[in-house]
C-alpha positions in Angstrom: -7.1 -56.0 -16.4 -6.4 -52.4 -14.8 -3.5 -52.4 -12.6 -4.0 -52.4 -8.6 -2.1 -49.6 -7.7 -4.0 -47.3 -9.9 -7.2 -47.8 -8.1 -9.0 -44.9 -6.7 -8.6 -45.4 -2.7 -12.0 -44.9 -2.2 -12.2 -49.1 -2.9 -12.1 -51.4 0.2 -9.6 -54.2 -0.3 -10.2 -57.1 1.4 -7.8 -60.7 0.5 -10.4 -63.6 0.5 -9.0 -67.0 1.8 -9.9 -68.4 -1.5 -7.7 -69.3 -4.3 -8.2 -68.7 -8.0 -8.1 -71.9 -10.4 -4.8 -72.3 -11.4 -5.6 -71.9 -15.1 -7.5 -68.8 -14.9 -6.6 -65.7 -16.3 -6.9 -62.5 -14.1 -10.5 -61.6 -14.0 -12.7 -59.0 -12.6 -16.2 -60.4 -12.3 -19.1 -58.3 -10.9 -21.2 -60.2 -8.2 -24.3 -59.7 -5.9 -23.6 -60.9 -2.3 -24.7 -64.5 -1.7 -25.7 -64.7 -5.7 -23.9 -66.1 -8.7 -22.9 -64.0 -11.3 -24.7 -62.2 -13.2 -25.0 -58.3 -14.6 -26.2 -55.6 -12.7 -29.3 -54.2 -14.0 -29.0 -50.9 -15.1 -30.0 -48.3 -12.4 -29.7 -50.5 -9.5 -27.8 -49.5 -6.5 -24.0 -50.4 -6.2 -24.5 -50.6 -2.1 -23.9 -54.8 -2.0 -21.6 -55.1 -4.9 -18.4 -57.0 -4.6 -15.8 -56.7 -7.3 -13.7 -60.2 -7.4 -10.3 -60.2 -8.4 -8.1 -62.9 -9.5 -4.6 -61.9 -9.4 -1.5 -64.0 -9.5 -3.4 -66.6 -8.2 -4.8 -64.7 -5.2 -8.6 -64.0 -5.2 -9.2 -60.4 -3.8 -12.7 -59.0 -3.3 -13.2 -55.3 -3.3 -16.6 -53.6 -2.4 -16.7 -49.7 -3.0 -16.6 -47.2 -0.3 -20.4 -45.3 0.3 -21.0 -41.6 -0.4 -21.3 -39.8 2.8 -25.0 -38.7 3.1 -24.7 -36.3 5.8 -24.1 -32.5 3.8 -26.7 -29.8 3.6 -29.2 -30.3 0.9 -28.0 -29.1 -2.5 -24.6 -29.4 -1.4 -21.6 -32.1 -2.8 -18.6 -33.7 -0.9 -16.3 -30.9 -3.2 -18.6 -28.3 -2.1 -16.2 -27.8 1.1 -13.0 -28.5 -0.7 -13.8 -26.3 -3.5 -15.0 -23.4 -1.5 -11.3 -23.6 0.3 -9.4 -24.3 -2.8 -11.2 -20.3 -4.2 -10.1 -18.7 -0.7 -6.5 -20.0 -1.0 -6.1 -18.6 -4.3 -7.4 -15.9 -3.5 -5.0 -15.4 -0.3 -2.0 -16.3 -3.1 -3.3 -13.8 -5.7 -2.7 -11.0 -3.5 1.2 -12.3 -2.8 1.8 -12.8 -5.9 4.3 -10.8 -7.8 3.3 -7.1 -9.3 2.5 -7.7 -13.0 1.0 -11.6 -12.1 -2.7 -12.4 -11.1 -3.6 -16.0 -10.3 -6.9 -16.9 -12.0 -9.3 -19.7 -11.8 -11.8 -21.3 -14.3 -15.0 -19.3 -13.4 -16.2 -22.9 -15.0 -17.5 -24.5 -11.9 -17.7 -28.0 -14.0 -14.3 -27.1 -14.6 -12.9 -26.6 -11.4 -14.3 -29.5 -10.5 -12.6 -32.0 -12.8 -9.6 -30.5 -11.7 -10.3 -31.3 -8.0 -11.0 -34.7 -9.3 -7.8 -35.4 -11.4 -5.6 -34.3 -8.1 -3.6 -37.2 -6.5 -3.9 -37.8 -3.1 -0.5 -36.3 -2.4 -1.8 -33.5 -4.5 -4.9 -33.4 -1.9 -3.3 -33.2 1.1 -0.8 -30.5 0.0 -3.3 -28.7 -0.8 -5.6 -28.8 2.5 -2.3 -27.8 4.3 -2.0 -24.7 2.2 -6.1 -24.2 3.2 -4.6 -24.3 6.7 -1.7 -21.5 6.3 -3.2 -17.8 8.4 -4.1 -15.8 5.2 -2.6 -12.2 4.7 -4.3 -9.5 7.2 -6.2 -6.9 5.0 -5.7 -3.2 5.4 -8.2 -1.0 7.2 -10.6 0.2 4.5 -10.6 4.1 3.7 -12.7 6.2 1.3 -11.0 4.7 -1.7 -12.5 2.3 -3.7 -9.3 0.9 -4.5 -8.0 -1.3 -1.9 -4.1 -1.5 -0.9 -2.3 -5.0 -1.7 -0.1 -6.9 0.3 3.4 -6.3 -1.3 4.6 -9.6 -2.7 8.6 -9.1 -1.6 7.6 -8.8 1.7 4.4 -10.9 2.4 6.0 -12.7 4.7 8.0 -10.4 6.4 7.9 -8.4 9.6 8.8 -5.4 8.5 6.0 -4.9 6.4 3.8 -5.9 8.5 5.1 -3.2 11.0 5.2 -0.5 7.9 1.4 -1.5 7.4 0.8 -0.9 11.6 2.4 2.4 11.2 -0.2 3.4 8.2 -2.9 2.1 10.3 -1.5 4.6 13.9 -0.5 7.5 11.6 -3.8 7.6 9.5 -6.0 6.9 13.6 -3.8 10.0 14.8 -4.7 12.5 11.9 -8.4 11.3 12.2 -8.7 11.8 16.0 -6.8 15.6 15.5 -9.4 16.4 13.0 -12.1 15.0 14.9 -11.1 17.2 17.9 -9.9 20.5 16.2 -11.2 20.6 13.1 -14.3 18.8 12.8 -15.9 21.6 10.3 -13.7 20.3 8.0 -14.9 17.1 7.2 -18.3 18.5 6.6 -17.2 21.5 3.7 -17.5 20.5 0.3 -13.8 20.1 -1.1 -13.2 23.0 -3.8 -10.1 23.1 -6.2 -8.6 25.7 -3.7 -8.2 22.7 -1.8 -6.6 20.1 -4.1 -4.2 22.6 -6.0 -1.1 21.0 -4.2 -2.1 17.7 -5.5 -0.6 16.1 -8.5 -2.4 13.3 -10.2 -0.7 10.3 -11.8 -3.2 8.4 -13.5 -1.7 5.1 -14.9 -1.2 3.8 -11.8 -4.0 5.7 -10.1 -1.8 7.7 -7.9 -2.9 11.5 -6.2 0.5 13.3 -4.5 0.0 16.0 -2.1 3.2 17.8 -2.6 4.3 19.1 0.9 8.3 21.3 -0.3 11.0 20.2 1.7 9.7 16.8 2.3 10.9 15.4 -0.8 8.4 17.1 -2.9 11.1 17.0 -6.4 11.9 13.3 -6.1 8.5 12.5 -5.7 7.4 14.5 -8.3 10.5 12.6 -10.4 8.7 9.3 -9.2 5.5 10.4 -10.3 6.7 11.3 -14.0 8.8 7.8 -14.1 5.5 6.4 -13.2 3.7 8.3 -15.9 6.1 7.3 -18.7 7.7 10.5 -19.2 10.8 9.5 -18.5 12.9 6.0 -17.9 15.2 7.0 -14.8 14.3 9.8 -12.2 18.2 10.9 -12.7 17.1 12.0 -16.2 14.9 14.4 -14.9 16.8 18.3 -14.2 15.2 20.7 -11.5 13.5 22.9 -13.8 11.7 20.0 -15.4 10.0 18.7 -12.1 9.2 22.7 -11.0 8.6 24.7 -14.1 7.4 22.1 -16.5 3.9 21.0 -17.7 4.4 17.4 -17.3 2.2 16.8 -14.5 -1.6 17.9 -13.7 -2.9 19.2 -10.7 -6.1 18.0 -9.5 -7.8 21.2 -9.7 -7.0 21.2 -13.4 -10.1 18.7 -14.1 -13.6 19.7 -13.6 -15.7 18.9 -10.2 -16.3 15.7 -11.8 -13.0 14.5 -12.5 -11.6 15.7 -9.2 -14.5 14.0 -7.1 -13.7 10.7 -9.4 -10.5 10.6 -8.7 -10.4 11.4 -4.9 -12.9 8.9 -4.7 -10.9 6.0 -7.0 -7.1 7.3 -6.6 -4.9 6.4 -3.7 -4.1 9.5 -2.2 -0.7 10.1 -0.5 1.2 12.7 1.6 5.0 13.0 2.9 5.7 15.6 5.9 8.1 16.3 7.9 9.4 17.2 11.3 7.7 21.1 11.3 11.1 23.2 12.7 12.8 20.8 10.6 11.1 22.0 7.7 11.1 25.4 8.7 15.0 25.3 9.3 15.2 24.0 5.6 13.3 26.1 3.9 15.2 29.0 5.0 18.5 27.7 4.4 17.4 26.7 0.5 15.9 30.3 -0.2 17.9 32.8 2.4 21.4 31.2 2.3 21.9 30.9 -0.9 21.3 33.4 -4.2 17.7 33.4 -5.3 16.3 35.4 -8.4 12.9 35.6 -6.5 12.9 35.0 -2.8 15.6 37.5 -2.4 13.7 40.6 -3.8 10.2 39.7 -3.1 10.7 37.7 0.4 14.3 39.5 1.7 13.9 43.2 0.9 10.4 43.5 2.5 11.4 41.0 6.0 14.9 43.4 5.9 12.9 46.8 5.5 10.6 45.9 8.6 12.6 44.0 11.3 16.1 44.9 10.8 17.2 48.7 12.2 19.4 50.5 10.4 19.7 48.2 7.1 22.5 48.8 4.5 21.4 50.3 1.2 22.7 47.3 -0.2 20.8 44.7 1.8 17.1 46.6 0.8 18.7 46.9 -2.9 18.9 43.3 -3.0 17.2 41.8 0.0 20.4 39.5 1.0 21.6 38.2 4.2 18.2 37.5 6.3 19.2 36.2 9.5 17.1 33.3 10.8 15.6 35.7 14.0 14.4 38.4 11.5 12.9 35.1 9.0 11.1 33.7 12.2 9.4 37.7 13.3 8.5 37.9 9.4 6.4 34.4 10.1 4.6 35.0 13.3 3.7 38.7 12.1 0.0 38.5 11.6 0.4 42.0 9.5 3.3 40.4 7.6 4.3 42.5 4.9 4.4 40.0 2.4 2.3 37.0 2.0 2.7 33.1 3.2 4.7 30.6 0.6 4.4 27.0 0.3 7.3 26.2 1.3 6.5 27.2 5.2 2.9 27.3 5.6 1.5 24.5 7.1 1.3 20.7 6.0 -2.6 21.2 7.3 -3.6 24.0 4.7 -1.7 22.8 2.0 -3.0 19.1 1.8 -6.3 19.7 3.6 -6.3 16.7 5.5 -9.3 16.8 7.3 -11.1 17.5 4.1 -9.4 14.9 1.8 -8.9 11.4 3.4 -5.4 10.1 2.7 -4.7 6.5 2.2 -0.9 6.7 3.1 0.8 9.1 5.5 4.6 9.0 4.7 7.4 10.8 6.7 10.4 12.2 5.3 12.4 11.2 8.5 11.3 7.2 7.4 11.5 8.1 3.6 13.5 5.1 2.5 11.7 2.4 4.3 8.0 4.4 3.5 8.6 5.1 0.2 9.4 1.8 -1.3 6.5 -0.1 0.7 4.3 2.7 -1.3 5.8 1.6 -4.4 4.8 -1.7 -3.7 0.9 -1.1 -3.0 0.5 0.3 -6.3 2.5 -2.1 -7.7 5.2 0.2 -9.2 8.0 -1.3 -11.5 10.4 -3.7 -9.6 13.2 -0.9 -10.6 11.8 1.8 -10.1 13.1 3.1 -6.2 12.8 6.4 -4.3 16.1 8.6 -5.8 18.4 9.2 -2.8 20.1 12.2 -4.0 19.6 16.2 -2.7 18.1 18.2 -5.5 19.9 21.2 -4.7 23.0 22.3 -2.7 24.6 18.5 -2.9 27.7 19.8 -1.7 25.7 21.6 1.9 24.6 18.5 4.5 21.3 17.8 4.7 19.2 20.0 7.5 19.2 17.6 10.3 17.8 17.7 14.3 21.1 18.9 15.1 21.2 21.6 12.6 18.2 22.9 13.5 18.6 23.4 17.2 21.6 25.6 16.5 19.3 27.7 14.2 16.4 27.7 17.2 19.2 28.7 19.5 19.3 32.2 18.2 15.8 32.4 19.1 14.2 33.3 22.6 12.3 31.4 24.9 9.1 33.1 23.8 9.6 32.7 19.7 10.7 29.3 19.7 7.0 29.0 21.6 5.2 31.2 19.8 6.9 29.1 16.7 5.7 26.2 17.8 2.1 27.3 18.1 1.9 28.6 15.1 2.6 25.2 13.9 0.8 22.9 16.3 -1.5 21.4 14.9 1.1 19.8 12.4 2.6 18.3 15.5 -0.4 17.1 16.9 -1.8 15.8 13.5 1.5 13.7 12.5 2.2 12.8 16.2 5.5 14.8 16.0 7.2 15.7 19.9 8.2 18.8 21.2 11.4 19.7 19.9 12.1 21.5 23.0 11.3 20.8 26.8 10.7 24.1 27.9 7.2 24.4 25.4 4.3 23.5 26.5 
């Protein structure tokens, strides 16, 4: 005699008014309506069957609930259900943890007997999980590889204001390139353009290294990443600069690079141009240096300074910032551009090369560790906080670099910031002074 309670629900109860025989066992006896007993040939329907039950000398009858007959042809009552249950854990897959993928059965038999063992509890917990907003996807870019949710924050508003912030930087670069440079997107990209880019390719990573916007501790990230080392505070100066760790794009051949741009996520860090500017001078000008002393100093001191020492155009020490800034605006500059000042737009190309993730050094915390989380980086891996060079000197700040732009006229700071405009218009930076225009 199976027990009551573990009746599927699906059964109509209904107490009759009769009793059993006292004597009589509990008994479950199959009966047509308005018949006597008898078996139910095999086939027939089960529409009119009662099921009588004698229990503690109650009589209960019991008639099975019908099918619903009202889905789409080829269709089942778990069609609905089932097709919910796949979009759910699909929604939790992409919260889960980095290192952890939800899978299903792709057995559809097998999905369906687990449907079917759920209790009703188990049901209804389930459709209110079907009901729960799933996670907003990222705008799609040129990448094949689509950007996750990050699991720690999946519910939080932070991220979700990080991920609005890709989405505004990312409209802003388009819409500069679209106005100024729209050439650009139709020139075939050449390993001139992709030299500054380093490639990571465990974790399918492409770095446009942009100097003094965190360009070593990325580069210490990217070797972490790689497996080269455990910590990024194992990882000296010269390692990250002069080494062979990492590859450049350009290093592979115009298959590999157009693979890679195609299936990497690509990602820049900038920085505030004058800012940058103010930086760069201070880490190569105020400070000894083997090579931008004689190569950059003696020839800026030889043109623009009147009356220089023998010592300063033996050595090419003490350039003043004024005599830096006439050196960069000179079109017949008698040395060449570096790195470390030219702009953000020739070194990364980014008209030309479509960048899934714009970072800012002035956000670098918060922008680097929601990166780390898209391409699921180890939990302890984090963006090192110390300077690379000069820890003792402060780091070059708004305030520091107005005093340097200070020394400047009216007419260099503006020709300054021409020269570096469309970096300002392309990262939506504002005018660090209210007199340009």
């Amino acid at each position: 005699m199976p027990c009551l309670s573990s009746w599927p629900p699906e059964l109509f109860f209904h107490r009759a008014h009769t009793k059993c025989p006292p004597a009589q066992a509990p008994t479950v006896r199959n009966l047509q309506a308005g018949s006597t007993a008898h078996r139910r040939p095999r086939g027939t329907s089960t529409a009119n069957t009662i099921l009588s039950v004698c229990f503690l000398g109650i009589k209960f009858s019991i008639r099975p609930q019908q099918p619903h007959n009202d889905l789409p042809p080829g269709s089942s009552q778990d069609g609905p259900f089932k097709a919910a249950t796949e979009r759910v854990t699909r929604d939790l897959s992409s919260r889960a943890p980095r290192g952890l993928s939800l899978r299903m059965s792709q057995d559809p038999q097998a999905q369906l007997n687990v449907g079917a063992r759920l209790r009703p509890r188990q049901r209804r917990r389930r459709l209110l999980i079907k009901k729960m907003p799933a996670a907003a996807a990222l705008p799609a870019n040129s990448s094949a590889r689509t950007l996750v949710r990050p699991a720690p924050g999946a519910l939080d508003g932070r991220w979700a204001s990080l991920r609005e912030t890709q989405r505004e930087r990312k409209r802003v670069m388009r819409e500069a390139c679209a106005k100024y440079r729209a050439s650009s997107s139709r020139r075939a990209v050449t390993p001139r353009h992709v030299s500054r880019i380093f490639v990571e390719d465990r974790h399918r990573v492409l770095y446009c290294e942009v100097p003094k916007a965190g360009c070593s501790n990325w580069k210490r990230v990217l070797m972490v990443l790689a497996g080269l080392a455990s910590s990024t505070a194992d990882i000296q100066h010269d390692a990250v600069h002069y080494g062979s760790a990492l590859k450049r794009l350009d290093a592979f051949g115009r298959q590999g690079i157009l693979h890679r741009l195609s299936t990497y996520t690509k990602m820049l860090f900038v920085r505030e141009p004058f800012e940058r500017l103010v930086s760069a001078f201070r880490d190569k000008f105020e400070h000894p240096n083997s090579y931008y002393h004689p190569v950059f100093g003696k020839a800026i001191l030889a043109r623009y300074r009147a009356n220089a020492s023998r010592e300063a155009l033996r050595t090419g020490s003490g350039v003043r910032f004024p005599e830096f800034v006439q050196y960069l605006l000179d079109v017949h500059r008698p040395v060449g551009m570096d790195i470390h000042w030219d702009h953000v737009s020739r070194l990364c190309s980014p008209c030309l090369v479509d960048y899934d993730f714009v970072g800012k050094f002035e956000s670098m915390e918060d922008d680097a560790n929601f990166f780390l989380s898209l391409i699921h980086a180890p939990r302890n891996l984090t963006f090192p906080r110390f300077k690379d060079r000069h820890s003792e000197e402060a780091r070059t700040t708004a305030r520091i670099t107005h005093q340097y732009f200070a020394q400047l006229s009216t007419l260099q700071r503006q020709r300054t910031y021409d020269f570096y405009y469309m970096d300002y218009l392309m990262f939506n930076y504002s005018k660090p002074f209210a007199d340009l225009y």
